[in-house]
Structures are given as C-alpha cells and as structure tokens.
C-alpha angles and dihedrals in degrees: 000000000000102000092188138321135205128207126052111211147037083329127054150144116219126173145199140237092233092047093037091060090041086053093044089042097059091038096059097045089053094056104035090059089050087050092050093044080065108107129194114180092346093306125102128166081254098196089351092075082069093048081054103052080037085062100041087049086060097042079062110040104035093051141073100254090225091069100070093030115051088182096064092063116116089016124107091257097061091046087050105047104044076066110059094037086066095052090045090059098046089053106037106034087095097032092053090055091054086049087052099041099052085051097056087040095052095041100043093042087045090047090049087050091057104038087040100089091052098024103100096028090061089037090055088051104040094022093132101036084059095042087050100041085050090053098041082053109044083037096058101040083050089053090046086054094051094049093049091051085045089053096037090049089057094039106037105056093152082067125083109248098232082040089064101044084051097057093035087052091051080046089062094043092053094051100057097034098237114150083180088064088043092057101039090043087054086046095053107042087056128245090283104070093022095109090059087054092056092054091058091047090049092045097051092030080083112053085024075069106039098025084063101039089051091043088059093044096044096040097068100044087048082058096044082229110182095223099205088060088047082054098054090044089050086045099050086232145069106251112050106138105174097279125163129285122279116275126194109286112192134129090232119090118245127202109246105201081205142008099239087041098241098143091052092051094045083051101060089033087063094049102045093048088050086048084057108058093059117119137220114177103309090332136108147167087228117212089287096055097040091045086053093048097048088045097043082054095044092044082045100057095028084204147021114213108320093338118102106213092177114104120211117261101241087062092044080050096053100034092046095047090046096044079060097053087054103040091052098051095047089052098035090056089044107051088040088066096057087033086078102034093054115021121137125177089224101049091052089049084057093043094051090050092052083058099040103050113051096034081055086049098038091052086045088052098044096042097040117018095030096032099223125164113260096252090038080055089046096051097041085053097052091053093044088056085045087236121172099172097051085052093061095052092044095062087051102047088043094052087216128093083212097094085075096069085062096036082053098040089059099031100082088047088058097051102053089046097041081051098051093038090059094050083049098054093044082052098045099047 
C-alpha cells in the first residue's frame, strides 16, 4: 500500500506503508533516546524520552495539522497532510498494536526470567507486605476516581452522566497503565460510550508513563539514598553491586537448544500469552500477566530434565531494553492521536492525581508503615501502579535487576484489584 509519493515526473520517491512504519519506528527510537540521554540535576526521562517523541509523532500524523495549528487552515499544507493522516490510520492502527504487543511480550517475559531465580523466595517471606501494598494503591487511586466523577458530575453539567464515568474511568485506566483496566472498563460501559473510555485512557496514559518514571528517579535523590548500600539491603547482603541475574549454577550439564537462549525464551512467551487468554468469569491474566507467570517459573527452575530454559543474561538484558523501545512507541503514537481529539485541561489535571496520589500513599505506607527498603518500596510501587516504564528506569537508576522480583511480587495483586475497581465504578455511578 503506497502511503505518499513526491515527484512527479521522470524522477520520484514513493514510499510504502511497511517502509514507512519501519522508518517511523527507528526514528523514533533514535530520538527518544537522545531526548532521554538529556539530564537536568541528575534526572532525565531515561526510555521514556522515547515514549514522549513517540507521542508527539502521533499528535502529528495522526491528526489533521490544522488542528493544532489554526493558522494552516485554508494553505497547501493543510490541504496535504489531513490526507495522508487518514491514510495513516486506516494502515497502522493494527500494525501499531503488534508493535506494541512484541514489545510488552519481550520486556515483561524478560522482566519474569530475571526476577525468577529470587522471586518466591522474596514473595514466601514478604507475601503479605506485597498483597497489602497492591490493595492500599489500586484502593486509593479507586477512591481518587470516584471523587473526580463525583466532582465532574456536579461541575460538568454540559456532559452526559454515564459520559463522564466513561471517560473518568479511562482516565483510571491511563494512570495506572493498565491496559486490563482499559478493556474491562470498555466492556463494561457498553459499546455505546467505549470510545470515551478510550480518550481518558489516551489523556492520563501520558503523565500515568513519565509522572512514574520521574517519581522513582526523584524519590531517591530527594532521600540522598546511597544506592550501593540499598543494593546490599535489597540483596540481603553487603556486596550487591548491580550483577547479573542469577543463572543456573550446578555441576551437571544442561542441553542448551541454542547458544542466546531464544528457544528457551519463545518457549516460555507462547505459553504465557496462551496462559493469558484464560478466562475466569470476566477475568483474565491477560497476556502481560501470563507472559510474567510462565517466565518467573522458567527463570525459577533454570531447567527442566536435560533442557536448560534460563537465557543468558546478556540476551534478558537486550530483549528486555528493546521490549521497552517498542512498547513504548506503539503506545506512545497511539495514544498521541486521541491526546488532540479529546484533550481537556481539566481531564489531564484528574488523570495526573490519580497517579499522584496513590503512588505518593502507597510510598508513605511501604517505607513507613510496612518498612520496607527503599528499592524493595520502589519496586513494589512500580508493580502496584502496573508500570512497566517505571520499571525499566528503575532498574537503571538502582544499578541491580533485582527490583523486578518486587515489581513482580505486587504486580498480580494490582491487576486483579485495578480490574475489579474499574467494573465497580462503572456499577456505582
């Protein structure tokens, strides 16, 4: 499918749609990590600089330019580009999902394979702290959104009631990333208001990225944390200095299928995403939650029989760094073509406090109610607000994999709760 060409003539350029996403794709990617590398005071947007030029490419592609630029209207430019956004939409809107997709696939099996060798160990001894820090998180945020419908209702009287619950409850979904939330709220609201679901969703989902992936960066210089000591204490030991992840450690020799580990990791991918898609009720692991439980028991065991299922850690590390890069453009460019449609100042203003505020609550309860060592609370934090972003920076900021096994102790918790707390404030208002 011919996206656009220039030229006329003995002479032109035409490109593709398939070239034209490859191109996008890498583009992005090359600038967004520029734009992370950036560093003000010791803190930069790390891969989430490349969430934010991922959302700006599809604030202008996927829009009319006129749009955003009153000015254009009427010039040959604004006659040119409504033309090939639409054309854009109608090709990539599937492509951009298995971009996105991959990416989730790749970073949260990735994530399951390095926190698997410490994971249950950690969950048997802290298994009530995580289930309770889940709940404080997802509760609080609930009771945030149904504060903000309860406001809007009184205050917004131009809007439709169940309108406004739709979008509030988007709103929820996009603070807290959670694309689970996002499809059971649209299931729930009905066919008919789903779309306004889906503009919530795309007006928090960017603050619910960067607002967390700032919070785990800003937290411990606000602390003045030496990191190699929060190591140690995550470690249980004194001389944790960001290694790799454990890899099976035995005298027998195990069959490797192939030398990166791939196999092994396709193997466990398959079968998390078909874990996923079983259904209880109208619940479900969903492939991000299946993918995490089928790694976390693959990286647990290392092997089964003669068969070594434990990558090396030089191919969790790549496959995990790039799973992020492509999560976060698909969902970058998607959620940049709702962000002009729909935006409102005052939804944002609700979507950042339903980040704000139970992220801020649920660090207050780990660190000080629960006890809990600072990375351990981090951690813990990234997998109660189900994100994935955060988790990627605060690996980096923490110099250790090992804030996985907690992201990944309090993340199934979340999910189930974020999940429920959507269907009952669809119910409620």
């Amino acid at each position: 499918m011919q996206i656009f060409s220039f030229f006329d003539g003995k002479f032109s350029l035409s490109i593709n749609g398939v070239t034209f996403l490859i191109f996008s794709v890498l583009l992005i990617a090359g600038l967004g990590y520029l734009l992370g590398r950036i560093t003000i005071k010791g803190v930069n947007l790390g891969t989430a600089g490349v969430f934010l030029v991922a959302l700006l490419f599809g604030c202008f592609f996927f829009n009319p330019i006129d749009k955003m630029f009153p000015s254009l209207a009427g010039t040959g430019i604004a006659e040119w580009w409504p033309n090939l956004s639409e054309q854009l939409k109608g090709y990539t809107g599937n492509a951009l999902k298995v971009v996105e997709n991959l990416g989730l696939i790749l970073f949260v099996t990735s994530v399951g394979f390095i926190a698997g060798p410490k994971f249950f160990g950690n969950l048997k001894k802290n298994f009530k702290t995580y289930i309770l820090l889940g709940l404080v998180i997802i509760i609080s945020g609930a009771l945030v959104c149904a504060g903000c419908i309860a406001l809007a209702q009184a205050t917004m009287k131009d809007v439709p009631g169940q309108q406004l619950t739709a979008i509030m409850t988007g709103l929820f979904s996009g603070a807290l990333t959670s694309t689970p939330a996002f499809s059971a709220s649209k299931e729930a609201i009905g066919p008919e208001l789903s779309e306004y679901v889906a503009v919530g969703n795309g007006i928090a989902y960017i603050f619910g990225v960067i607002g967390v992936v700032l919070f785990v960066q800003l937290i411990p210089k606000f602390m003045k944390a030496d990191m190699a000591a929060e190591r140690a204490k995550l470690s249980g030991g004194s001389g944790d200095n960001g290694e790799d992840p454990v890899e099976v450690k035995n005298e027998r020799k195990f069959i490797e299928i192939d030398p990166f580990g791939i196999a092994a990791f396709a193997v466990a991918a398959i079968l998390g995403v078909l874990v996923g898609t079983v259904k209880i009720g109208s619940f479900s692991l969903t492939t991000t939650g299946g993918c995490l439980l089928v790694a976390l028991i693959f990286g647990h065991f290392g092997h089964f029989g003669p068969i070594k299922v434990m990558p090396p850690a030089a191919t969790l590390k790549v496959f995990r760094e790039l799973g992020l890069m492509l999560f976060l453009i698909g969902a970058g460019i998607a959620g940049g073509a709702k962000f002009v449609e729909c935006f409102q100042a005052i939804y944002f203003l609700y979507g950042a406090l339903m980040t704000l505020v139970p992220m801020i609550i649920g660090f207050i309860f780990a660190k000080y109610v629960l006890k809990l060592h600072l990375l351990n609370a981090l951690g813990s934090i990234t997998g109660g607000m189900t994100s994935t972003p955060a988790l990627g920076t605060l690996i980096q900021v923490s110099g250790t994999e090992d804030v996985g096994a907690a992201y990944a102790a309090t993340y199934p918790i979340a999910l189930i709760s974020v999940v429920l707390s959507s269907q009952i404030l669809i119910m409620i208002f």
